[in-house]
N, C-alpha and C positions, 0 to 999 in steps of 0.2 A: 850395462843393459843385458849382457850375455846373462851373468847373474842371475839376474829377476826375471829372466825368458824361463832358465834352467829348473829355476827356487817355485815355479808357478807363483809370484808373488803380484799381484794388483799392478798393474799397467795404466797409463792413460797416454794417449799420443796425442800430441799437439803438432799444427802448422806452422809453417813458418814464414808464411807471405805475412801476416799478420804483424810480425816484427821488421821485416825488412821494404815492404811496401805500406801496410797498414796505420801504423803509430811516426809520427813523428822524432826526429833525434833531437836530443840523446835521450829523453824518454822511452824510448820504444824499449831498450835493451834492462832496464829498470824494471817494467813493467810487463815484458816477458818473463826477467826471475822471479816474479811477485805470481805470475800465474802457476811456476813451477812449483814455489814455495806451497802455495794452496794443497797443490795434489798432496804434495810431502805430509804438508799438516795433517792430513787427511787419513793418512796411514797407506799410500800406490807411491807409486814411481812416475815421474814423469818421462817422457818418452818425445820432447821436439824434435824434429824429420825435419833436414835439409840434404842438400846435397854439396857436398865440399869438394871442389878439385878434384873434380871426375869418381867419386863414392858417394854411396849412400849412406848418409850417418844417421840411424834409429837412437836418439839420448844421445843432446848435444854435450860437451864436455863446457865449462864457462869461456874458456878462450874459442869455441866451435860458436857458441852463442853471439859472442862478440863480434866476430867477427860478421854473422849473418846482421847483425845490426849496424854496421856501423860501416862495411866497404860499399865501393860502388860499382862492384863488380858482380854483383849477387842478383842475376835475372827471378824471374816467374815463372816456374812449369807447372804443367799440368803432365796427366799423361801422354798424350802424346809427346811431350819433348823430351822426356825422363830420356831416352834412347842417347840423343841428340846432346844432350850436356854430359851424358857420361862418356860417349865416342870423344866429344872435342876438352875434355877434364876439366870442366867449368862449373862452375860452381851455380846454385839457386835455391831459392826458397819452394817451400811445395804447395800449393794448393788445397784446396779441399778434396778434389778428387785426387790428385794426384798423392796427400797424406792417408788418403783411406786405403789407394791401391796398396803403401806399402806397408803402414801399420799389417794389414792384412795379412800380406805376405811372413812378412816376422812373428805373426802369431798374436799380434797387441789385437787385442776386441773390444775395445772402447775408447772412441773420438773424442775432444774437447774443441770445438771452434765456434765461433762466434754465431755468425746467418749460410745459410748454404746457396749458393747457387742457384738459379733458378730459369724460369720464365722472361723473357727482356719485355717491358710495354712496346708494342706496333708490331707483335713478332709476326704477325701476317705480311706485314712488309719486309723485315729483313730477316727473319728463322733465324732471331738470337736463342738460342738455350745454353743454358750453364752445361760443359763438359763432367758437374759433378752428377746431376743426373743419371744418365747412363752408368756411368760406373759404379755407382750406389746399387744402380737394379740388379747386379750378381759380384756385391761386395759384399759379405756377410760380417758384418761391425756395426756396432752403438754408435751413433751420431748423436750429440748430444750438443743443439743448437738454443737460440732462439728464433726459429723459423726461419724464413727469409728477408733479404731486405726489404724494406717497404717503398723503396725506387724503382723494384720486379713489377711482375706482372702476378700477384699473390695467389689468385683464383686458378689463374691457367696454370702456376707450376704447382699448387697442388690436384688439379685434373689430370697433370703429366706424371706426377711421382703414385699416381690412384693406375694409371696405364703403365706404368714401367711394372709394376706389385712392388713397390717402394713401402714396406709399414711403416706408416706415421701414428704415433702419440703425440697425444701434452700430458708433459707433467703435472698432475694439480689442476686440472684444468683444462676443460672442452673445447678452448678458442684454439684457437692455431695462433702463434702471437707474430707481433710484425716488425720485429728485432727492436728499433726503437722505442716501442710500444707495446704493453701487453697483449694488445688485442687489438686481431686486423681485420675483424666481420666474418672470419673466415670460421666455421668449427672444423673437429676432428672428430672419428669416431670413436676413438677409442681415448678412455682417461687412466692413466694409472697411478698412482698414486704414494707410490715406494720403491726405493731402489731394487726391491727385494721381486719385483712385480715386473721389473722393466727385466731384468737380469731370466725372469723364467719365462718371458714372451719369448726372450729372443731363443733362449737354448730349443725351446720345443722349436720354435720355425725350422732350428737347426736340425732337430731330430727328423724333421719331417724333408731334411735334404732341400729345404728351400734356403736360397743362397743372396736372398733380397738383403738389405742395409736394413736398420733400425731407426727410424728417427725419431728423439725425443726432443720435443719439442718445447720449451723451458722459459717462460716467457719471463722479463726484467722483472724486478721486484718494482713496487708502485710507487717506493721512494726513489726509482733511481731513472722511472721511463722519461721519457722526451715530452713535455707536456705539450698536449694535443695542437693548438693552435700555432705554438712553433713550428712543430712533426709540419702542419698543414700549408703554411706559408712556405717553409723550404721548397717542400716536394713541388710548389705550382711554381714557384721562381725557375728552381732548378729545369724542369720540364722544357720551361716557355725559352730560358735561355740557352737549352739545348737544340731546339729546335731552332731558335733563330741564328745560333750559330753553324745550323747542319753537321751537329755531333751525331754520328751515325755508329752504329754494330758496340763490338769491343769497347771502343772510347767513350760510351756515357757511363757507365760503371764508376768509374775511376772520375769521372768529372761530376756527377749526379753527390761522389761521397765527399769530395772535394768542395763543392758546393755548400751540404748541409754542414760543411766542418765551420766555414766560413762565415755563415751567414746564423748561425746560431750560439755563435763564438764560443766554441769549440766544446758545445755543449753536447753535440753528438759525439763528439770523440771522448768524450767522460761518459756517456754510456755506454759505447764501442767500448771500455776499459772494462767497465763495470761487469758486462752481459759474460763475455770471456770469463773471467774470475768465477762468476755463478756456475758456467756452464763447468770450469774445471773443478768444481769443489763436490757436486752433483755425479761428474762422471768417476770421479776417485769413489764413491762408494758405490756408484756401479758396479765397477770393477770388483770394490771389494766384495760385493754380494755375490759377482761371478763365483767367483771362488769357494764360498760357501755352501753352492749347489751341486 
């Protein structure tokens, strides 16, 4: 990775909760090399961010990857904990905020993950917000999503990423999509429409010393979205059963996706595969366009 840092050669950073929390085994480590492969084909480097026995590793090695997949040792950070797992040499997967903080750091300027963070539904009652958020609002890197979950609270987290100066795009397209779904009701105002377009939004911000994230927002392809009445059925089960279990804060996340895994057999988790893949094939010429400005 030093290499392709040195070489100024096309970059893409990837998470890595996404292989060790997100996909099921022994799939999961399959189709994290299947997402690296993409960037490859693409002509960038991929760049998966974990943390291994107290270091940060930027481009996992195949036995660094394995391992994030496959032990049961391998926690969840965000930024806050980064501290905390490298004092006690423990290992974890990194986040969405937490792979921007260090992409960032290392010099990589362009994201690949899945849905970001967001808004939690009822946050009048509990002020859930996603810790990627904030970090985004003076993390200056391409995010290159398909919006956010559609379990969030869609509206309020992009009024919140409008108040942080978070710029938001869609690719192709004016809707803001809703990970599972092309289209969440929601627009964006800005559309661009080429790698080439995304890559010169972001440099002028830069020039102009604004230090905000970039979101592109990159909605599923229309053969691969959740069809609607599924999407609709989950989310009201999901909901109803949360609530009548008193799933509160943190824990409907993880039970909300666990859910739609379930009950739609396991048809969200083929587009969860799918969105990924788009989003790394998308960011690899980002990248590449970086370079040629």
């Amino acid at each position: 990775m030093s290499d392709a840092l040195t070489d100024n050669r096309p970059i893409v950073a990837l998470e890595s909760t996404i292989i060790s929390h997100g996909l099921p085994r022994p799939n999961n480590q399959i189709v994290a090399e299947e997402f690296e492969s993409i960037i490859r084909e693409e002509g960038a480097v991929p760049a998966t961010i974990a943390i291994i026995e107290g270091s940060i590793c930027v481009g996992l090695t195949k036995d660094q990857l394995e391992f994030v997949a496959t032990s049961g040792d391998v926690s969840k950070a965000s930024t806050r904990d980064i501290g905390f797992v490298l004092a006690k040499n423990k290992s974890a997967a990194t986040t969405v905020a937490a792979t921007s903080h260090i992409s960032q750091r290392a010099g990589i300027q362009v994201f690949a993950t899945g849905g970001l963070g967001g808004i939690h539904r009822g946050y009048n009652d509990n002020f859930d917000e996603s810790a990627d958020l904030e970090i985004l609002s003076h993390t200056p890197i391409i995010v290159v999503c398909a919006g956010v979950k559609s379990i969030l609270d869609i509206g309020a987290t992009l009024e919140r990423l409008e108040t942080l100066g978070i710029a938001v795009c869609g690719y192709q397209t004016s809707e803001f999509p809703g990970f599972y779904r092309r289209a969440s009701g929601f627009t964006v105002d800005w559309q661009l429409d080429t790698p080439e377009e995304i890559a010169s939004a972001f440099l002028e911000a830069g020039h102009q010393s604004l230090a905000h994230a970039l979101i592109v927002a990159n909605p599923v392809s229309s053969q691969d979205e959740l069809a609607l009445e599924i999407h609709e059925a989950a989310l009201k089960s999901g909901l109803e059963k949360a609530e009548a279990l008193g799933i509160r804060g943190k824990a409907v996340t993880p039970f909300l996706l666990d859910h739609f895994h379930t009950t739609t057999n396991q048809e969200s988790l083929r587009v969860n595969v799918q969105v990924v893949k788009q989003n790394a094939r998308l960011a690899a010429r980002i990248s590449k366009a970086l370079k040629k400005q």
